[in-house]
C-alpha positions as CSV (number, residue, x, y, z in Angstrom):
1,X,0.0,0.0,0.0
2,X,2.9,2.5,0.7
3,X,3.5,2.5,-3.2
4,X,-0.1,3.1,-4.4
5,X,-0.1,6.2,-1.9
6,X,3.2,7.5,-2.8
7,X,1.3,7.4,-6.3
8,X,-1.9,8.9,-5.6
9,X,0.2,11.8,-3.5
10,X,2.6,12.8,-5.9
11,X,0.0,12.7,-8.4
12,X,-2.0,14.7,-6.4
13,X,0.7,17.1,-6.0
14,X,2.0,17.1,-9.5
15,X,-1.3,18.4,-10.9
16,X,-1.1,21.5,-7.7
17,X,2.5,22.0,-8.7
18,X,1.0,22.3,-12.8
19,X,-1.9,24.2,-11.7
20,X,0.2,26.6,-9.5
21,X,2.9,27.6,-11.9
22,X,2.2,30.2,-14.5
23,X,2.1,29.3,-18.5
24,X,2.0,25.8,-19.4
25,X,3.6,22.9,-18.5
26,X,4.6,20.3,-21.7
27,X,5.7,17.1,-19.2
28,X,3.9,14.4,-19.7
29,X,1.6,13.1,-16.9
30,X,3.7,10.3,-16.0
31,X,6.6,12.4,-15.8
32,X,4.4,15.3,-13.5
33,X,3.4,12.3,-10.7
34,X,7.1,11.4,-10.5
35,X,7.8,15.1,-10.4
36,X,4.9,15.4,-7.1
37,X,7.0,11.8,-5.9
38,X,10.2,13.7,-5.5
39,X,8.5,16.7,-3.9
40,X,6.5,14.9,-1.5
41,X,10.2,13.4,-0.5
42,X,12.0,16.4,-1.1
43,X,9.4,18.5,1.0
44,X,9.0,15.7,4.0
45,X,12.9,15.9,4.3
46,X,13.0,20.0,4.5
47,X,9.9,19.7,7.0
48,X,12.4,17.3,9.1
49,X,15.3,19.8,9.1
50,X,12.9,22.2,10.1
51,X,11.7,19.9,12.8
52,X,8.6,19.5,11.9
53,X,8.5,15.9,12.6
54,X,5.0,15.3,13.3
55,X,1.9,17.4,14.8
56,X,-1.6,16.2,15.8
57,X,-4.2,16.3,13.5
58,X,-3.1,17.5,9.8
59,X,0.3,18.4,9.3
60,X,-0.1,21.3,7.1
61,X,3.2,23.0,7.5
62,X,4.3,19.7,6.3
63,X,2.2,19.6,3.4
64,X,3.1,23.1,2.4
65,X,6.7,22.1,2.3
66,X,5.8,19.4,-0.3
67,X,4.0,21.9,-2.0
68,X,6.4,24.2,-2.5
69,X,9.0,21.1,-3.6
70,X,6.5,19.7,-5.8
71,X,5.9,23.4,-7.6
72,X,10.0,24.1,-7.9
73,X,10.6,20.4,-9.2
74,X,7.7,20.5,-11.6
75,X,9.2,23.9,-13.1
76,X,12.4,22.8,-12.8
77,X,11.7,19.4,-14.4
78,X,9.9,20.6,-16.9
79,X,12.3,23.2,-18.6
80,X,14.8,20.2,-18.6
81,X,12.0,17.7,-20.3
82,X,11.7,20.8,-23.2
83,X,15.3,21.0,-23.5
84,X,15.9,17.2,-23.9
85,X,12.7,17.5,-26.5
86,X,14.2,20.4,-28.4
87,X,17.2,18.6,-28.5
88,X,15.7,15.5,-30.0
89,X,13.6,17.6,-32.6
90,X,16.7,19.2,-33.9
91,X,18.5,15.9,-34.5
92,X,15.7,14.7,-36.6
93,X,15.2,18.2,-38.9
């Protein structure tokens, strides 16, 4: 079961992180849930150094760093998925 939630989460996240930045977004969908993956990870790890280890009831300030992790790796991830395309549409022209 850990797998399907990592999954559903950073899918979840993935589609905030798309709908959050401005302009579109060209990664695939695939590509965006392992994007919201990494910043679910990414995001529970800055929460720890922060030491926000756990609270009761929901954890936003936890959920806001995965949000914010998600958005930069979605960004980031996606102006390298344009560049790899680009690069692969040249070679074929």
């Amino acid at each position: 079961m850990g797998w399907l939630w990592a999954i559903i989460v950073g899918f979840v996240l993935g589609l905030l992180a798309k709908a959050l930045i401005p302009g579109k977004q060209h990664s695939p969908l695939w590509l965006t849930t392992i994007f919201g993956i990494l910043g679910a990870i990414v995001g529970n790890s800055i929460a720890r150094a922060f030491g926000v280890e756990s609270t009761p009831g929901i954890d936003w300030s936890r959920h806001i760093f995965q949000i914010v992790a998600a958005v930069v790796i979605v960004y980031v991830g996606d102006m390298l998925y344009m560049a790899t395309l680009g690069k692969k549409r040249k070679e074929r022209a």
